[in-house]
Each structure stands twice: as structure tokens, then as C-alpha cells.
C-alpha angles and dihedrals in degrees: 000000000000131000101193110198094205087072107017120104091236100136123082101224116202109221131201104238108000094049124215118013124167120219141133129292092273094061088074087091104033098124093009087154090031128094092253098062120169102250116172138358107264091212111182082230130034093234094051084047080057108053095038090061088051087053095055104048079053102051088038082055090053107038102038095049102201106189089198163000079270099053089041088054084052096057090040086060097047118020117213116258120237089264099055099044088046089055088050090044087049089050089067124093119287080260103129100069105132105182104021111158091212133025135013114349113191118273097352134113113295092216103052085175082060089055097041098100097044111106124257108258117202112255092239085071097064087066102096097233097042095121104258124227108298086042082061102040093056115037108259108126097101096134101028116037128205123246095022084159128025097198140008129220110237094256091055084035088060095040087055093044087057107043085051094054097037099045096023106175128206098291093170133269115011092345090132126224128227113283073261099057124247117333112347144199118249123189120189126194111228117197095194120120140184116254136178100276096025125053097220097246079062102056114086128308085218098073090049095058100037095058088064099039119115122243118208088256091059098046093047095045084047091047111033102195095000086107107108112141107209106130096241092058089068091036110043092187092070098076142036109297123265096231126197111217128109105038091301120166116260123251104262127171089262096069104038132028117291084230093070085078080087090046103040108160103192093156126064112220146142128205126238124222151211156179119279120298148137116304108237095209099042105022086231116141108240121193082222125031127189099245095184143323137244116220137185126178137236094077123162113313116209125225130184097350123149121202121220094219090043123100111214141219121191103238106199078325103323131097130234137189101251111225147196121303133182115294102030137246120313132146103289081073087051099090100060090040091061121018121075100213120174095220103034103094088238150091137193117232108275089242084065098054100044088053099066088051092054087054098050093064102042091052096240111147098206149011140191124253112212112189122167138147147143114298095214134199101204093282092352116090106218090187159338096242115183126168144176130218144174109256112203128220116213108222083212106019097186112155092264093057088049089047094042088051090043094054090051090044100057089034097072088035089063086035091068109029087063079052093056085042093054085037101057089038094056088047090053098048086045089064109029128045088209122045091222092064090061096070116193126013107280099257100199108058086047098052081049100056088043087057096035097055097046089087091060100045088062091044088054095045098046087048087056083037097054095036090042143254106286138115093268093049098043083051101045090051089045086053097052099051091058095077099041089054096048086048088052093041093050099045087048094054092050092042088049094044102041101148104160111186108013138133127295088253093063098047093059095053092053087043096048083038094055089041092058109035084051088052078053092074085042097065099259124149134344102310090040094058086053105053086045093054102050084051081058082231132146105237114227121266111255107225102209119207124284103260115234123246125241117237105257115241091236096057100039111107121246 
């Protein structure tokens, strides 16, 4: 049989007044111009809604082949019908074959007979955050149990093929990551915005995709000489795998096609599969269900590849896809996801930046930033984080203006992080009479100041925005967010430290706690010099008391 991805109606499609319809790739654009628009993937999971966004801006880049900005602009104007992105869907390789009883199958192992005596692993185990072996073996699967679904229908059983390939954790030895590593962090630019008619999560899908999609010019500017086209070098799964064991060279952008960034193929498996039954995921009935998978380390192993939706940070001169970390994203990482800075250390995925150019010529003010991804634990998945954001186009983006952005940026990031710092410390010193009883930092009234300040940043940043990027308007935002910080600082200590009714003891140390943490934002002490230098602010002069004089000698009375 064959289940070819490139026809089947195997995506759930959102759409804006009829609701969840399932059809093939080419129905993301069917009444594109219409009042029933498709608007959004209605994955049964967040991380397969993810990757599956990831897939689609790659096989729109492939198979829509635009040569240039120019072509792309072209596309951006008029959309291509169903019919026309199916034809150009139906001019790739026979590559997206799922269940093929003979020859290649998408994304899995080219050699089935080298997988044959692997053991069949149950499909719940292909979902990235499913608890591995030793979870299982000893009992520590209270939050996330094993076998939450005994089989998939094709179309979940493609969607989970595809998260694990495209985010591969750490699975032991030679069980190969993502060319990003396990578990990354992807960020996508939406141009959508909301008008006056259509909420922006209601306008069309297409043009969310299409604003991060690759032309030819990009791919090859991001892969000089990786580009062989020969169709397995897009599609690793069409020949035999490039393995990794003994001492074999990894897969670089030299010696396959940069497009296989959109394609990358790290685990070996084959899927197992069924008679008909009842999807576990969808509920939808499937005249052939995965059943399980077979899996055998030393994939492909990725070396030197850049992906177009990954912001980067040079790690001793290499670079390396940044990821997930506790506590989520929020707009202190907001700065490095979005600002190309010379000197930073850093770079925003190249889908980010070429986004803001797009924008700008297209005259369009602002932008979000999505940016979402496994926080992983070595093999444990912590959490699915995900996080939106405004993305600002420079009307003259020149180096200075970057720079000039950047500084403010970071500013308030330092800004408040010293604030969180002063914060946690005073809550600290109100409960307990010796730091070293208080254990770990409080969590909570930090994750709060974070979330409760991010109204204000981008506040800060449109009104230098809007002012303009000089000296005077960088230091005037920087200004204003000193006393809205201190007000939200403030109210979260006293919410964290409420004692009502309690010995005298107690209240002096929230007394002496409050005191300190408010000459903080004074300037006083260590903590307080550095929140007023990353504010770039003069901290006020502190007028000590008159000394008193001592009574001459001469004048005392005997």
C-alpha cells in the first residue's frame, strides 16, 4: 500500500467559520481570498502543531521554488490555488510514501532487513516526552504515563514521525539528536495582524508560512557548495543511510543539499503497521493503523548545519542552535531571539531576519515573534514552552539603529534581573532570621515580575521606537521604566511576605526587608549601583546628617 503525504487528507486544517476539516497540503490555501479561510493546524498535540509547521514551510520552499525575493513577492501577491500548489507538490520525488510495502517510506530507515531484529517498540514511545526505559522500570512515571495510546491512525502516525525527527532528543548511545541538537528552539515570524474586520489568529495560515519560507538565493547564501541535486540529498530516506557508526564522517552541508535542513533524518526507524482500527490520538477510524515502530541507533549525525527557523549562540567559535531552558520563554529572551548585533554572541534564526526585511518592504510596522520547543533534560522532556511576542521593523535598520535597540534592550533586561535578584533576597531576609534557612531562590514572585514587567519593555522600546533611536530617546525610555519596576517590585514583596498578625521579631525583618529592597531602587548598595547602571542612570546623592559639634573646652562650664 502507499500513503503518499504530498495527496492524502492527512492534516487537520482550522478553518475560520466551519471549524476542523481534514485534506491534503494543497488545501492551505482553498478560499484563501474567501470568508472561510484555513487559519491555523489543528494538531491533536502542540509539538506535533510545531513540527508540522516546520514541515510545510519546507515542502512550500521545495516545491515552490522560488529563485528570489522577487519571485517570493510574487507568491506573497497571489497565492497559489489548491490546484497549482498540488501540481507543484505532485512535481517532487516519489519521497512521501508512509506505509510503502516496498521501497523508500519518508523519513524512515532506508534498510528495513537491518532493522528486523530490533524489537517492536509501542508507538507511544515515538512521542518525545513518552518516559523512556528506566522511567518505566522504576516507577517514575507519576505525571506522564506509558502506553497512553496503543496505536496511531496514518495521518497521527506521520505527524509523530515527524516531531521525533525534527526535535530528536538525547535517546543513549548513538541514538542521534536533531542537526540542532535535542530538543531546539524554533522561532517563526507571523505577519498577521489584527485589523479592523479579522483578529489576526483568523487571517490565513499561508501567509504565516510563506514569510518564513526559503528562496533558492537564501539556501544557497546559508549552504555555499551544499547544493547536489540529486533527489536523495534532499531526501535522505531515498538511499541507503548514512550511518554513523565506526568512525564514519557526519552529514554537513558540503556533502548533501542545504535543503535537507527541512528533511533532517537523525533516527533510524521503521513503522510498524496494522489492520484498520481507531486512531488513539483523533478518534478517526484508519484502514491501516502504526501499531508500533522498530529502532536502531547510529542515524545520521549532523555536523556544521544551520537552520533557517534556529536562533544561534557562538559557543569558543562555533555555533550552536540555542534551546529551551526552565521557565520558559518571556521577553528578557527577547533580545537574542530578535536583534542581529555584531558584537552580541548571537544570532536570530535567519527566518527571523529575513523576515524584517520582507516587512519592510512590504510596509508592514510590526511583526510576532513565535518561538516555542522542548525544554529538555538530556532524554527527559521538562516541557513543551511556547511564547509570542511583537517583532519590530526598523524603518532604517543601519547598524547604529540595531546597536542603539540592542543597548536599550539589554538594559532593561539587566534592569530587571537585578530587580528579581533584590527582590528574592528581601523575601528571603522578611521570613527567615539566617539566609541559609531559606533554602532555594522563591520561583514564583520572580516568574511573576518577569511577566508583569513585559508590558512595560515593549512599552519602553515602541516609545524609542516611535521618538527615535538616539541617545535622548534610549535614555528617556530607560528613565521611565525605573519607577514602574520599583511600583511592581514593591507590591510583589508585600504580596509574597503578608504576615498579618505575627511577633515583633517578624515584623522587623519585613520592615528592615521592604526598607532595603526600596533603597535598592535608590542606589544604594551593591545591588542598587547595578541596577542603576544598567538603567545608564545617575543615582541620587545621598545628603548624610549634620554632625554634631563637640562642646569647646574653652567654652564648657566648670
Amino acid at each position: 500500500m502507499t500513503y503518499d503525504l504530498r495527496i492524502e487528507q492527512w492534516i487537520p486544517w482550522r478553518r475560520r467559520l466551519s471549524g476542523v476539516t481534514w485534506g491534503p497540503i494543497s488545501m492551505l490555501t482553498d478560499g484563501i481570498t474567501d470568508s472561510d479561510p484555513v487559519i491555523a493546524i489543528a494538531a491533536p498535540r502542540p509539538d506535533f502543531d510545531g513540527a508540522l509547521q516546520e514541515f510545510l514551510i519546507g515542502m512550500l520552499s521545495v516545491a515552490l521554488k522560488a529563485t528570489d525575493e522577487d519571485e517570493w513577492r510574487e507568491r506573497w501577491d497571489r497565492p497559489p490555488g489548491p490546484a497549482e500548489l498540488q501540481t507543484a507538490l505532485n512535481a517532487l520525488p516519489a519521497a512521501f510514501d508512509l506505509d510503502a510495502d516496498a521501497g523508500p517510506r519518508f523519513l524512515q530507515d532506508f534498510a528495513p532487513q537491518e532493522l528486523a531484529s530490533q524489537a517492536v517498540l509501542p508507538i507511544d514511545r515515538l512521542a518525545i516526552d513518552s518516559p523512556g526505559e528506566q522511567s518505566i522500570k522504576f516507577n517514575k512515571t507519576l505525571f506522564v504515563k506509558p502506553l497512553r495510546f496503543a496505536q496511531l491512525g496514518r495521518p497521527a502516525g506521520a505527524m509523530a514521525l515527524i516531531t521525533m525527527q525534527t526535535y530528536a532528543p538525547a535517546g543513549g548511545q548513538g541514538n542521534r539528536t536533531s542537526m540542532r541538537g535535542g530538543g531546539p528552539l524554533t522561532t517563526l515570524a507571523d505577519p498577521r495582524q489584527s485589523g479592523s474586520k479579522v483578529a489576526a489568529d483568523e487571517q490565513p495560515l499561508w501567509y504565516r508560512l510563506w514569510m518564513n519560507a526559503e528562496t533558492a538565493e537564501q539556501w544557497r547564501a546559508r549552504a555555499p557548495g551544499g547544493g547536489r541535486s540529486a533527489p536523495e540529498r534532499h531526501f535522505p530516506w531515498l538511499a541507503a543511510t548514512c550511518t554513523s557508526d565506526s568512525k564514519k564522517p557526519p552529514v554537513t552541508p558540503a556533502s548533501a543539499h542545504a535543503l535537507q535542513a527541512w528533511f533532517g533524518m537523525p533516527r533510524r526507524i521503521r513503522l510498524e503497521f496494522g489492520n484498520a482500527g481507531v486512531c488513539g490520538l483523533t478518534g478517526i477510524l484508519d484502514e491501516r493503523v502504526v501499531t508500533g515502530f522498530r529502532m536502531r541507533n547510529f542515524g545520521v549525525e549532523y555536523e556544521g548545519w544551520r537552520h533557517p527557523l534556529s536562533p544561534y549562540y557562538e559557543d569558543v567559535s562555533v555555533w550552536r542552535a540555542v534551546h529551551p531552558q526552565p521557565g520558559g520563554i518571556s521577553w528578557k529572551d527577547w533580545p537574542d531571539l530578535t536583534l542581529r548585533r555584531a558584537t552580541s554572541g548571537r544570532e536570530p534564526a535567519a527566518a527571523v531576519t529575513s523576515a524584517g526585511d520582507r516587512a519592510r518592504s512590504l510596509g508592514l510596522p510590526e511583526l510576532r515573534l513565535h518561538a516555542f520547543g522542548y525544554d529538555m533534560d538530556n532524554m527527559k522532556a521538562r516541557a513543551w514552552v511556547s511564547s509570542a511576542q511583537p517583532l519590530f521593523v526598523l524603518e532604517n535598520e543601519t547598524d547604529e539603529n540595531r546597536e542603539w535597540l540592542g543597548l536599550l534592550a539589554t538594559s532593561l533586561v539587566e534592569a530587571t534581573r537585578t530587580a528579581a535578584t533584590a527582590l528574592s533576597i528581601a523575601i528571603k531576609s522578611a521570613w527567615f532570621d539566617r539566609a541559609e534557612d531559606a533554602g532555594s531562590d522563591p520561583v514564583v514572585p520572580k516568574q511573576r515580575l518577569w511577566a508583569e514587567t513585559e508590558i512595560l519593555f515593549f512599552e519602553a522600546i515602541r516609545s524609542a521606537l516611535a521618538k527615535g533611536l538616539t541617545l535622548e530617546g534610549v535614555s528617556n525610555a530607560r528613565r521611565g521604566f525605573h519607577a514602574p519596576l520599583q511600583g511592581i517590585t514593591l507590591r510583589l514583596f508585600d504580596e509574597s511576605t503578608a504576615i498579618g498578625s505575627a511577633p515583633v521579631t517578624a515584623l522587623r525583618r519585613h520592615v528592615s526587608a521592604r526598607y532595603n529592597l526600596k533603597g535598592t531602587f535608590s542606589g544604594i548598595g551593591k545591588l542598587g549601583a547595578q541596577l542603576y547602571e544598567a538603567l545608564n542612570i545617575a543615582a541620587p546623592e545621598r545628603v548624610g546628617k549634620p554632625r554634631k559639634k563637640s562642646p569647646s573646652k574653652r567654652g564648657a562650664k566648670k
